[in-house]
Structures are given as C-alpha cells and as structure tokens.
C-alpha positions as CSV (number, residue, x, y, z in Angstrom):
1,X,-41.7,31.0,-47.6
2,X,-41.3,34.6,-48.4
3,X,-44.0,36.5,-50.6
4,X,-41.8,36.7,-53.6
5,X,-41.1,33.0,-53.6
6,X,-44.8,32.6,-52.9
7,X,-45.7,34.8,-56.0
8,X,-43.4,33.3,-58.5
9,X,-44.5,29.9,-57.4
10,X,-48.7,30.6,-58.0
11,X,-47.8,32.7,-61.2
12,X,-46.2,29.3,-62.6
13,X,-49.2,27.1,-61.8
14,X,-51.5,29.7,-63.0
15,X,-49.7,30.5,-66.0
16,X,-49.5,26.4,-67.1
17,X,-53.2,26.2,-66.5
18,X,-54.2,28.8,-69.0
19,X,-51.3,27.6,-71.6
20,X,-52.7,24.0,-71.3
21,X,-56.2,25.4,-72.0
22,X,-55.0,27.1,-75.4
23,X,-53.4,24.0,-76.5
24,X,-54.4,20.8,-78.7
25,X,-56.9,18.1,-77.2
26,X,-53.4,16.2,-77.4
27,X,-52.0,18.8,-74.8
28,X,-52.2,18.1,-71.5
29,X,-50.8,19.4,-67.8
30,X,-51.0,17.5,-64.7
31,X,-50.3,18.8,-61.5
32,X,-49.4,16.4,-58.4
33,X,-47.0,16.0,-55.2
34,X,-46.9,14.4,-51.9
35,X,-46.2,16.0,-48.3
36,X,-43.9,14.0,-46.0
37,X,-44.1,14.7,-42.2
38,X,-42.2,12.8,-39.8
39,X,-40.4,12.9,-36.1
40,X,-37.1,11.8,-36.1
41,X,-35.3,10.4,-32.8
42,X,-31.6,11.0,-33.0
43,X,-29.3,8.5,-30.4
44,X,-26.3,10.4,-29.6
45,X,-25.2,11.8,-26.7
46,X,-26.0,15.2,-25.2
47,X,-22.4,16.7,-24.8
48,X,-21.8,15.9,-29.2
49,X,-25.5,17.3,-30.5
50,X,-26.9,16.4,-33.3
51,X,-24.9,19.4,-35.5
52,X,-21.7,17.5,-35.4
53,X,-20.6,16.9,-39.3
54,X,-21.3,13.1,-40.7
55,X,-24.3,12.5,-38.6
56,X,-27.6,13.3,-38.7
57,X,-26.4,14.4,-42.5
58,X,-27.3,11.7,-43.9
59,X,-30.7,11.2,-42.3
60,X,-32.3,14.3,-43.4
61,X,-30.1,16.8,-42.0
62,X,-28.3,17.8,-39.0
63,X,-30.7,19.4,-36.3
64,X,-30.8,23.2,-35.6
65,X,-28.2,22.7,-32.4
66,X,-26.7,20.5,-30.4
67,X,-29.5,20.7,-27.7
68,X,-32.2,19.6,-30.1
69,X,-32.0,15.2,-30.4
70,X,-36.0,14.9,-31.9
71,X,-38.0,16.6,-34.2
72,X,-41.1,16.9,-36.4
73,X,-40.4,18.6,-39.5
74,X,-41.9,18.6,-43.3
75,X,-38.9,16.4,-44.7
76,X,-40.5,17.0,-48.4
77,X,-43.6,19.4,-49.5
78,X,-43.1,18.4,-53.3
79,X,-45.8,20.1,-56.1
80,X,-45.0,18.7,-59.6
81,X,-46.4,20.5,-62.6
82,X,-46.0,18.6,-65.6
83,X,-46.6,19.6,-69.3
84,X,-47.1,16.9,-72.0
85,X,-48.7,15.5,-75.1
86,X,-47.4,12.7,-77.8
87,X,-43.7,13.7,-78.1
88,X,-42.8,16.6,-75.7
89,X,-42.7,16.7,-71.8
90,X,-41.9,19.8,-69.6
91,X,-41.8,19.6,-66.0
92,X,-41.8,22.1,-63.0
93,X,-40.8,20.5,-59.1
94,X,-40.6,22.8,-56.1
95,X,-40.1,21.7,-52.6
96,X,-42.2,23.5,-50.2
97,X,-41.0,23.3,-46.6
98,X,-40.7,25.3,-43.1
99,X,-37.3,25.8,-44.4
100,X,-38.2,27.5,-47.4
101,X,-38.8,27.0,-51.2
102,X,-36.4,25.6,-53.6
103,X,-36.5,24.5,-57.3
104,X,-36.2,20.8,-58.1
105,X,-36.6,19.9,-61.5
106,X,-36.9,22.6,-64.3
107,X,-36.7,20.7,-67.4
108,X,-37.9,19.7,-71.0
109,X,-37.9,16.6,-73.0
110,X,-38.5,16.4,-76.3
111,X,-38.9,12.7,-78.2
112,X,-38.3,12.0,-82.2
113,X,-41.7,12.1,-83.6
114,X,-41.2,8.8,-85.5
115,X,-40.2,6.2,-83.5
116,X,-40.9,8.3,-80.5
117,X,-37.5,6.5,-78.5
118,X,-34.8,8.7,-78.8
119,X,-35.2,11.9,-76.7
120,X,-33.3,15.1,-75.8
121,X,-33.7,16.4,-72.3
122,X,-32.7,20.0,-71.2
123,X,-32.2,21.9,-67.9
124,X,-32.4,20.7,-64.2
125,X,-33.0,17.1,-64.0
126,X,-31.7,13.7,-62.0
127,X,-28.2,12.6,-63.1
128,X,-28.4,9.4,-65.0
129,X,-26.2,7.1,-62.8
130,X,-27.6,3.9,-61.0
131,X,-31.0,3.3,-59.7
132,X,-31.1,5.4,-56.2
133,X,-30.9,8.5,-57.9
134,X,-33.6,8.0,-59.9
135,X,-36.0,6.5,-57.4
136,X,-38.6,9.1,-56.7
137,X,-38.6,10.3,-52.9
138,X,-42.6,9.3,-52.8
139,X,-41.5,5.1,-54.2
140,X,-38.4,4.7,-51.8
141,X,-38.8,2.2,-49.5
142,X,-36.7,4.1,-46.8
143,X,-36.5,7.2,-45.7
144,X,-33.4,8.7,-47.5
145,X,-30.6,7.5,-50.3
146,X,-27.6,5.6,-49.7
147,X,-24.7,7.6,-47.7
148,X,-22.4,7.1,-51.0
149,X,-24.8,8.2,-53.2
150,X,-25.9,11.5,-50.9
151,X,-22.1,12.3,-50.4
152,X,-21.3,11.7,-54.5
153,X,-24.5,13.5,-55.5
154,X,-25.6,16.1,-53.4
155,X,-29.4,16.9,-53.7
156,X,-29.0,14.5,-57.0
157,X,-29.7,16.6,-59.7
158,X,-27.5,19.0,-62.3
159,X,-27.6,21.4,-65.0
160,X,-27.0,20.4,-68.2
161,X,-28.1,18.7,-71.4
162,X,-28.7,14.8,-72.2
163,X,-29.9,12.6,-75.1
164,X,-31.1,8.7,-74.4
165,X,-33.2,6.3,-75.5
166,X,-36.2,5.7,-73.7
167,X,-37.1,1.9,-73.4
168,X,-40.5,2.6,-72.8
169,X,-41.1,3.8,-76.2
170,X,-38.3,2.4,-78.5
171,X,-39.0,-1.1,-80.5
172,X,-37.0,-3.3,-78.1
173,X,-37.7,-2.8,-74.3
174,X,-34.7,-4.6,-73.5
175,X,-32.5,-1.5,-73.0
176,X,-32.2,2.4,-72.0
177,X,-29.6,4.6,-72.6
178,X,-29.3,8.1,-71.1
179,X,-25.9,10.2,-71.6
180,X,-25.3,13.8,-70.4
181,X,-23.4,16.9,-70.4
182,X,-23.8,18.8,-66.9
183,X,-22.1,21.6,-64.9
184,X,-20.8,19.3,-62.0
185,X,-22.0,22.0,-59.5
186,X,-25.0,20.4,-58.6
187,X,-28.1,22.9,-58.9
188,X,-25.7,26.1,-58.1
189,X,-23.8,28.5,-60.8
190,X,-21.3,27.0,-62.6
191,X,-18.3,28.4,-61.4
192,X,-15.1,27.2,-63.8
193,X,-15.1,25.8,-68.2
194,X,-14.9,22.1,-67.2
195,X,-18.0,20.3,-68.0
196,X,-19.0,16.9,-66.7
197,X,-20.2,13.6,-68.6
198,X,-21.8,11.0,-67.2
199,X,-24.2,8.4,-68.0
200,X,-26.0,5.3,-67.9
201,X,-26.9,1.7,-70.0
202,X,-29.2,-0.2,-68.3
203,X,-31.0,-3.4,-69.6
204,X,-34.5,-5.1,-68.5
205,X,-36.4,-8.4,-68.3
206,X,-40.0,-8.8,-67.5
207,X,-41.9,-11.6,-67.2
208,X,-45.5,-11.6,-64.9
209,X,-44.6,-10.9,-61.9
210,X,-41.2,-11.4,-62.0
211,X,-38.4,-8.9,-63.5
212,X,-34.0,-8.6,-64.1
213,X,-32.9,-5.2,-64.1
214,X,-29.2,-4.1,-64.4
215,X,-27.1,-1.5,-65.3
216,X,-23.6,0.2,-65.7
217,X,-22.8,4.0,-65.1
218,X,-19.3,6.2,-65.4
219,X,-18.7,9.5,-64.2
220,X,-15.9,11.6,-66.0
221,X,-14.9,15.1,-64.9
222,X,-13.4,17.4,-63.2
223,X,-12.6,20.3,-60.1
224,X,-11.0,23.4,-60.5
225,X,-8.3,23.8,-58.2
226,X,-6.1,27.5,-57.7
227,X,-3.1,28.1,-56.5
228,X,-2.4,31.9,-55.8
229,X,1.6,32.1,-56.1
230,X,1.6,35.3,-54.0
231,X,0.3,36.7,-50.9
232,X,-2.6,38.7,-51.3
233,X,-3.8,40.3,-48.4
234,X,-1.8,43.0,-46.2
235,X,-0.7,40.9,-43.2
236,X,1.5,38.5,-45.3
237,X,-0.2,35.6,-44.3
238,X,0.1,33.1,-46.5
239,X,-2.5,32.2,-49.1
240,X,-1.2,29.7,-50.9
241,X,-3.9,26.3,-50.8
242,X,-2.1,22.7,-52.1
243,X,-3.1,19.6,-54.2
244,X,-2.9,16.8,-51.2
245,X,-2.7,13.0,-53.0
246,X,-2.8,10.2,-50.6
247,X,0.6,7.6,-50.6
248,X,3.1,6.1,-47.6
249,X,5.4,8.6,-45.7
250,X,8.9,8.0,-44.1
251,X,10.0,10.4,-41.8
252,X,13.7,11.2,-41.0
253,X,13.7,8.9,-38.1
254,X,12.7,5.9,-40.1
255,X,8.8,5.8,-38.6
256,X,6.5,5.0,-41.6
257,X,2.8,5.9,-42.0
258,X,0.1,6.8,-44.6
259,X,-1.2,10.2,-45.1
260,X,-1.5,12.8,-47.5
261,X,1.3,14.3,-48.7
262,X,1.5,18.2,-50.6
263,X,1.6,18.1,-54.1
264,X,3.8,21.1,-54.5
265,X,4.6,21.0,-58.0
266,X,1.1,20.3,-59.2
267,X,-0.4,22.8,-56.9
268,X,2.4,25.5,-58.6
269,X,1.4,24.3,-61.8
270,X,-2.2,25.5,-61.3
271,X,-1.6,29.3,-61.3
272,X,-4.1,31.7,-60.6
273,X,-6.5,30.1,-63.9
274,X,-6.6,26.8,-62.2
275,X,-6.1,23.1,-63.0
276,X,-8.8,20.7,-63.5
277,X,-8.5,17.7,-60.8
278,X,-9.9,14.6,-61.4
279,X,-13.4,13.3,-60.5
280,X,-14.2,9.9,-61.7
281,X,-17.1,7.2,-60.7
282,X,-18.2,3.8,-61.8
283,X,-21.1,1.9,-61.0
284,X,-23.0,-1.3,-61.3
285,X,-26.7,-2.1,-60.4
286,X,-28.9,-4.2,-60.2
287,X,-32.7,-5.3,-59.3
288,X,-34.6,-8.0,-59.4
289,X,-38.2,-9.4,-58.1
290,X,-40.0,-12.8,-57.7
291,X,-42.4,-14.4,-55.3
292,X,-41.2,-15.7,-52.6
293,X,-43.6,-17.7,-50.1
294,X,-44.2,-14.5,-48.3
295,X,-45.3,-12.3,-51.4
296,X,-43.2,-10.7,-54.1
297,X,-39.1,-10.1,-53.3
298,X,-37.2,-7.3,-54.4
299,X,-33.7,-7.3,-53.7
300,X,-31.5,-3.9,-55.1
301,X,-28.1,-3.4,-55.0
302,X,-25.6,-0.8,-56.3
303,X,-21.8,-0.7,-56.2
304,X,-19.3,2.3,-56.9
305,X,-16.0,3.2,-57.0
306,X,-13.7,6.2,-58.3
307,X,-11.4,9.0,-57.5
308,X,-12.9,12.0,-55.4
309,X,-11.4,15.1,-54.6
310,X,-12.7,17.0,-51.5
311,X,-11.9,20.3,-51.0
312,X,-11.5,21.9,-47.6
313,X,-12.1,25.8,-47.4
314,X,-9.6,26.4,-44.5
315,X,-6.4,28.2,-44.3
316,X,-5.0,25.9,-41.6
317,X,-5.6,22.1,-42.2
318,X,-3.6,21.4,-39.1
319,X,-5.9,23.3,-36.8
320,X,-7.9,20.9,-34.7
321,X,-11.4,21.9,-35.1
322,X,-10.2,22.1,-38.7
323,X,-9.1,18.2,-38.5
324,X,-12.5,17.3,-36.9
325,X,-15.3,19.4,-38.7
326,X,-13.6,21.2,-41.6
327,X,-12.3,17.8,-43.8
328,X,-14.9,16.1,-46.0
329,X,-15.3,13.7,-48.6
330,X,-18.6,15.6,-50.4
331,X,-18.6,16.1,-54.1
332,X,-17.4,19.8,-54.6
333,X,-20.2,22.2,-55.5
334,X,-21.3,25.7,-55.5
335,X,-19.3,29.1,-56.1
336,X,-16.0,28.3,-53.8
337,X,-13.4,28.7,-56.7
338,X,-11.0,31.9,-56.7
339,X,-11.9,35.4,-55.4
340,X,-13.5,38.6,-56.9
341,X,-11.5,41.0,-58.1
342,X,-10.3,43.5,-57.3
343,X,-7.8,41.1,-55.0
344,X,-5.0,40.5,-57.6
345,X,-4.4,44.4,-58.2
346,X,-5.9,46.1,-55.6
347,X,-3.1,49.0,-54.2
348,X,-1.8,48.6,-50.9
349,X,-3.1,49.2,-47.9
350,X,-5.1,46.2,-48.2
351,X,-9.3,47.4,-48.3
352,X,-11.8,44.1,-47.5
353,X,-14.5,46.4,-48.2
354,X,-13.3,45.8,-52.4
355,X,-13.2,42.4,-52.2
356,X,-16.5,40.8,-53.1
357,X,-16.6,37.4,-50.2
358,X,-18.8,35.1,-51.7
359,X,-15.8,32.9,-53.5
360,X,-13.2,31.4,-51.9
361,X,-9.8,29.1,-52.3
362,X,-9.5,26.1,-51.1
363,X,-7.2,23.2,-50.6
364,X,-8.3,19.9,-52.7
365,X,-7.5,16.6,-51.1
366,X,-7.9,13.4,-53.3
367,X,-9.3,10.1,-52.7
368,X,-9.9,6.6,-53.8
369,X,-13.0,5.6,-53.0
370,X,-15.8,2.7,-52.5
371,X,-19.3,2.1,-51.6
372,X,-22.7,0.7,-52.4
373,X,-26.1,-0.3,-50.6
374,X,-28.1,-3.3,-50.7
375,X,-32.1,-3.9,-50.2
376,X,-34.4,-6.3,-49.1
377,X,-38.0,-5.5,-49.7
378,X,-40.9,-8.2,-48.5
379,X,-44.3,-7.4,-49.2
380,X,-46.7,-9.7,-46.6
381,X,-48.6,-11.9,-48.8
382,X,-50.7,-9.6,-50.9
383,X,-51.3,-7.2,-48.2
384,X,-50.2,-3.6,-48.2
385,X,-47.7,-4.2,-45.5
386,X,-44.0,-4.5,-46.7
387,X,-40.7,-5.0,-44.5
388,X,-37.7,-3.7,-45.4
389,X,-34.0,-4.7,-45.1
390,X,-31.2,-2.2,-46.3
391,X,-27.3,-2.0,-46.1
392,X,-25.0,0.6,-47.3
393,X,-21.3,1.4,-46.9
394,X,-19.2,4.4,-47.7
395,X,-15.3,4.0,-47.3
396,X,-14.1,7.6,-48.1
397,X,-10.6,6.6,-49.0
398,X,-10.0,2.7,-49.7
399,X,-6.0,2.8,-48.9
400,X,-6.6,3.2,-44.8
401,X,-8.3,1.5,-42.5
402,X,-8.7,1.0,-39.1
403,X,-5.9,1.7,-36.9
404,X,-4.4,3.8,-39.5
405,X,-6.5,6.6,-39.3
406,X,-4.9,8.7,-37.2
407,X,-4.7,12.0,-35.1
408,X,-2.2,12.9,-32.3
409,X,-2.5,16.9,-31.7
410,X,1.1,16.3,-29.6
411,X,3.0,14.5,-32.5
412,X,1.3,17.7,-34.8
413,X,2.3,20.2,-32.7
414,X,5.3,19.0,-31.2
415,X,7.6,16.8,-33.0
416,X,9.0,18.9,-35.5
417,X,10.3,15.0,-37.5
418,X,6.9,13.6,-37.7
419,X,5.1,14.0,-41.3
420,X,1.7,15.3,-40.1
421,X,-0.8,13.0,-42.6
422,X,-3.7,15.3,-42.4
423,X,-6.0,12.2,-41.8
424,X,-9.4,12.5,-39.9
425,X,-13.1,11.8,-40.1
426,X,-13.6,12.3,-43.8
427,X,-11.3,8.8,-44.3
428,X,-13.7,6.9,-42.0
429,X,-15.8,4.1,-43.5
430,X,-19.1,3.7,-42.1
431,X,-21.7,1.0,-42.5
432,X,-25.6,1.7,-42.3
433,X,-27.9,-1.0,-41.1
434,X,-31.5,-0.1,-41.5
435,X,-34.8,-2.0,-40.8
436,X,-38.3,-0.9,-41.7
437,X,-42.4,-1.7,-41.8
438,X,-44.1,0.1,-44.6
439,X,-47.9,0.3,-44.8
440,X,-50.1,1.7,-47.5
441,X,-53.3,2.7,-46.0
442,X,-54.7,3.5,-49.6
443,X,-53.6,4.8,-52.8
444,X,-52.6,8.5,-51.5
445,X,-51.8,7.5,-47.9
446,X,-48.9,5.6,-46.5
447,X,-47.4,5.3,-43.2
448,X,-43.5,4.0,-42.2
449,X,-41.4,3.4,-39.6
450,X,-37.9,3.1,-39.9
451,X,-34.7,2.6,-37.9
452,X,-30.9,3.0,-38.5
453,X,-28.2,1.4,-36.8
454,X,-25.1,3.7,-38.2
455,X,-21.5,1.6,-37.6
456,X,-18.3,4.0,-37.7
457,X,-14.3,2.4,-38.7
458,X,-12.6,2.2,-35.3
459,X,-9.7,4.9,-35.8
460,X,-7.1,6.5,-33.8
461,X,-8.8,9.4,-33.5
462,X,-9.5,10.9,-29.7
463,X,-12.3,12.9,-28.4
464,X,-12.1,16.8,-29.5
465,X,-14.1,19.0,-26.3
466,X,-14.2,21.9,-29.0
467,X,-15.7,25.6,-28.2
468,X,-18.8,26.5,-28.7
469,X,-18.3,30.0,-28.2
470,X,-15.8,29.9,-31.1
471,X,-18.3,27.7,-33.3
472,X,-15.8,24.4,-32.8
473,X,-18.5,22.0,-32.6
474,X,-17.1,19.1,-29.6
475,X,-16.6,15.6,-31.1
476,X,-16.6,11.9,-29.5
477,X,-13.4,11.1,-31.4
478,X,-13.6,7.9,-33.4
479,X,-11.7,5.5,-30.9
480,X,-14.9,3.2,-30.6
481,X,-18.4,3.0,-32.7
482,X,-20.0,6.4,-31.9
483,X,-23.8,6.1,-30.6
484,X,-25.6,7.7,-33.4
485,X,-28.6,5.7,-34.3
486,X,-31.8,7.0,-35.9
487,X,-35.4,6.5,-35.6
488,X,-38.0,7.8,-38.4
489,X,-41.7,7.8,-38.2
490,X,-43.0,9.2,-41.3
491,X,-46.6,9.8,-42.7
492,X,-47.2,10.4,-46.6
493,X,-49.8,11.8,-48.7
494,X,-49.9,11.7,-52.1
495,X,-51.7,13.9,-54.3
C-alpha cells in the first residue's frame, strides 16, 4: 500500500472516532472486517498458464504469469467503518491487500423518521439485483460469485442514487423494494449522459427455522458506442469501429452459418457523439431453508437473461490473438469511450504526443444471453460443519452452440467468399461444478475448502500456439473440455 493511500485510510478511521465521540448517546460507529488468506491450486496445463482470459478469472483472478499454477494470496483484507443511530447509516469499506488498496463502499442511507421503512441511499454501494450480489464475501458459502453474475457485474457495486423500502423496518416484513439510478461504469468515472436503472422486489416468509424467499430484478440501460466517420491519424489507417448484431449468414456460394454481421448503417448513425446500445437483464431468485434429517437445508438459486453488448478495444477483430484473447462478454466499464482532443482538429503531420491515450474506440458486439447458479448448503446436524453443493452456467450468446462456434484462420484469410462470423471464446458456455466443506471453528474463525470442476461448450475452435514475446498469450483451443479445475483452501477471520 503506498503511504498516501496508507494516510488517507488512518485519517478516515481517526476522523470517525472523534465525530462519533461529539455526537448523541444515540450516535454510534462501529468498526469491523475480516482477512481471507488462502492457496489456490490451478489444473491447467503448463504450455496455457494461468493468464489465459476466462480462467482463473473467475476464481479470484488470473495468476501473475503463465509459469505460476499455485498461490497464497490475501483474496480480501476488508475494514468496514460504519456510522449510525435511529434513522441514518453511513458506511466506509476498503480492501486492503498485497495488491494494493481500493474503495468499496462509500455510502449513506438515510430512513423517514416516522415509519423508519422507506430509505434513500447515496454513493457507492451493491446493485440491487438478485441475491449473490448482495451476499457479503465473509457469509458466502463459496469462495467467489456465480461466473454470470461476475461477468454482468464486475466488482458488484456502482455509483449512483437509490430509494427502497426496507423490510426490516416497515409494518409488513413480507416485502423489500430497492430501485436505483447508477452510472453503469461500475466504480470507475462515468464516461458518456446515459444513466442506468435497475432494481429489485423481493418478498419473504419466516417461520422457526424454516423460511421462502424470492425475488424479481430488471436491468435497463445502455453503452455508448462511436463511430468516427473519418480517418484520424496520419497513416490513413482506418479508424472506423462497427455495431456487430448476431443473425444467420449466406455467402455467395450458398454455404450458411451464424455469426455476427456489421451493422453499417447503425454504426454510421452514431457519429462522433455516439449512440446508446442496449443493455438489458432480468432475473429471478429464490431461497429457501428447512430441516432436513441431516440439519437445516438451504437451497439458492438465481436465473438471468438479457441483451449484452461487449465491446472489444482492437482495431483488427480478424487478427488471431485478437479472436482468442481480445473478444469478451464482460459488462462494459471504465473510461474506453472516444479520444481526447485535440484528435478531431489537430493540423497535419499527425503529433501522438497531443493526444491524451487514456480513452479509446471500440467496436461493440451484441449478445443474447443466459445463466444462473444453483446451491445446496447442508449443515451436519447442529454442528459447525456445513457441505456445500453449487452449479452455475454462463452461455455468452444463447443463438450458438456447440459445433457452431467456429474458427478457421484458412477460410479467414483465404477464401475471399466466406462471411468471416467473428465467433470465438466469448460465445462459449461454460458450466461450474463446485463442492465444498465449511467449518466454523468459533464465532471469528472459519476454515473451507473448496473445489471446482469448470466444463467448457465443445466448439470448433483449434489450439492458438500464440507469442509470448508479442504478449499473444497461447490458447488450448476449445475443441474438447479444457483442463482448468480449481482448488481453494481458505482460512477467515472476522473481526
């Protein structure tokens, strides 16, 4: 952590301490956290390493390089100051790892004083949609969320503004409502005018031991997408980055396929201002618990579906390395949407030294989408012990399969008939199986291991030997189920 991050960090705590000590007995401030270590086993072969995109991802994070399969790293160092009294809550997070310091939460919410259920929240928070994303890191039964929900929600959280009613507090505990207004960037600078809504209704039974929860969640907005309409920089090359929607292609010999085809008149129709492309979710959940004959039983499930557009920040989506690494299905985020100025009007020769590189064009690819997880969680009698049983699915793009998913660098390169389809990884489903043994040793201490069988669509897609000199990370290609299990061995401490 670097001394200024270090400084602003104890200023905070210190600063909350004195406020809390200058306010009404009704005032209070609460500090807390928890520290996850673990070692993590990754199964995949030495020639791929563990850098390779849509691996090790979703299991914490891909490993420094590809000659590093294990680890022990501080997955979480999470301190939680917290401000509240009858009617007002303000929270501080910060994550505290060997990879730095980062902001969590930065938020305030503020109940009506009357019936103390209908509140207004403000600032970085969770985004109301489903159970996982709510589920606090230190609760989870495993060791990370769903691959849908990671890829739809990146780091989970968003910046913006919501009002709800809190069940907890209201007259009826039946339901909870929270609805928002958020950037859509995630936790980064918002970076175009749309704004995003989403939200959740949710609706709860509880009865002894047992309990019915359930709940429905949308997700409305949108991606800015530019099209430059002329060339901008000094060798002519082309600049111009397309709308790609996914539909069936003839080619003039008759052969018939499904790809993605160039949108050309709604790219044109974006302009240097940009056009607003469609992001759209749905969701349903549900949890419930009982006693079985082994203890208590909870089994949670989620299921989504929607439209997502992907961008891809290359130049050349025919490129091979581009194909393998460079596609992706991740929700958009962060400051990739046109370029400084002065790049529009800047007098010839062409100077990169004017041009400010931290933005960037891209082209956007659209997808229909589907996914969703399911848990089993058995506590042992009424022991500490717990065993869990999860399943989750991500299928990127819902109108391939299989088969269909295909790459052929000769028919790209050399068949001036054939429709290239711009398919690859980012359109292959893949199915999570994971099995685990919790065991809380007492209230602050808990120990789990965890293992993940990961299952990848069987595709047409060969083995890539990339460069590494170049940064063109090799691939196994997607002709059979890739070997890319994962092991975790975690130990928490809460505070």
């Amino acid at each position: 952590m670097s001394k200024k991050n270090f400084l602003f960090c104890a200023f905070c705590i210190v600063g909350l301490g004195v406020y809390a000590q200058n306010q009404n007995k009704s005032d209070s401030i609460k500090m807390s956290g928890y520290i996850q270590s673990q070692y993590q086993y990754f199964f995949i072969p030495d020639t791929v390493g563990a850098t390779t995109n849509s691996f090790a991802t979703f299991s914490g994070g891909n490993f420094v390089n590809r000659f590093t399969n294990q680890r022990f790293t501080i997955r979480r160092g999470r301190v939680n100051i917290t401000y509240y009294n009858d009617v007002n809550q303000a929270r501080f997070s910060f994550d505290i790892t060997e990879r730095g310091m980062a902001v969590k939460d930065a938020y305030f919410q503020y109940h009506e004083p009357w019936l103390k259920s209908i509140y207004i929240k403000g600032g970085i928070f969770n985004r109301p949609f489903g159970q996982e994303i709510d589920l606090s890191s230190a609760l989870r039964e495993t060791p990370e969320r769903s691959r849908i929900i990671q890829t739809l929600f990146p780091n989970e959280r968003d910046l913006g503004f919501a009002i709800g009613l809190d069940s907890l507090k209201s007259i009826t505990s039946l339901f909870d409502l929270s609805v928002c207004m958020v950037n859509g960037n995630g936790t980064n600078y918002e970076t175009n005018n749309y704004k995003d809504m989403l939200g959740r209704i949710g609706f709860k039974l509880k009865k002894d031991d047992k309990s019915l929860k359930a709940g429905f969640s949308f997700y409305n907005g949108q991606i800015n997408h530019i099209y430059e309409p002329v060339d901008t920089i000094a060798s002519n090359t082309n600049t111009k980055f397309y709308i790609y929607r996914f539909q069936n292609i003839t080619d003039t010999t008759g052969r018939t396929n499904k790809g993605f085809v160039v949108q050309l008149d709604e790219s044109k129709a974006a302009g240097r201002m940009g056009k607003g492309i469609e992001r759209r979710y749905w969701g349903i959940d549900g949890e419930v618990k009982f006693n079985s004959p082994l203890g208590l039983l909870t089994i949670r499930t989620e299921y989504i579906w929607g439209v997502q557009p992907a961008t891809v920040n290359f130049r050349d989506v025919e490129q091979a390395y581009i194909i393998y690494s460079g596609m992706n299905s991740f929700s958009p985020s962060g400051p990739v949407l046109g370029v400084a100025w002065p790049m529009y009007d800047q007098p010839q020769p062409y100077n990169p030294a004017m041009v400010v590189p931290t933005n960037k064009f891209h082209h956007t690819f659209v997808r229909n989408f589907s996914g969703g997880y399911i848990y089993f969680i058995q506590n042992i009698f009424k022991t500490n012990h717990q065993i869990v049983f999860k399943y989750d699915w991500y299928d990127p793009n819902t109108k391939v399969s299989g088969k269909e998913i295909i790459y052929d660098e000769a028919l790209y390169f050399n068949d001036p008939t054939y429709i290239k389809p711009y398919l690859s990884p980012a359109d292959i489903k893949f199915e999570t199986y994971g099995i685990g043994f919790n065991v809380a040793l007492n209230k602050q201490f808990k120990a789990m291991l965890y293992y993940e069988h990961v299952v990848n669509e069987q595709a047409k897609i060969k083995p890539y030997v990339g460069d590494i000199r170049l940064g063109r990370m090799p691939s196994p290609g997607f002709e059979n189920d890739i070997k890319d299990d994962v092991l975790t061995i975690r130990l928490q401490y809460k505070f």
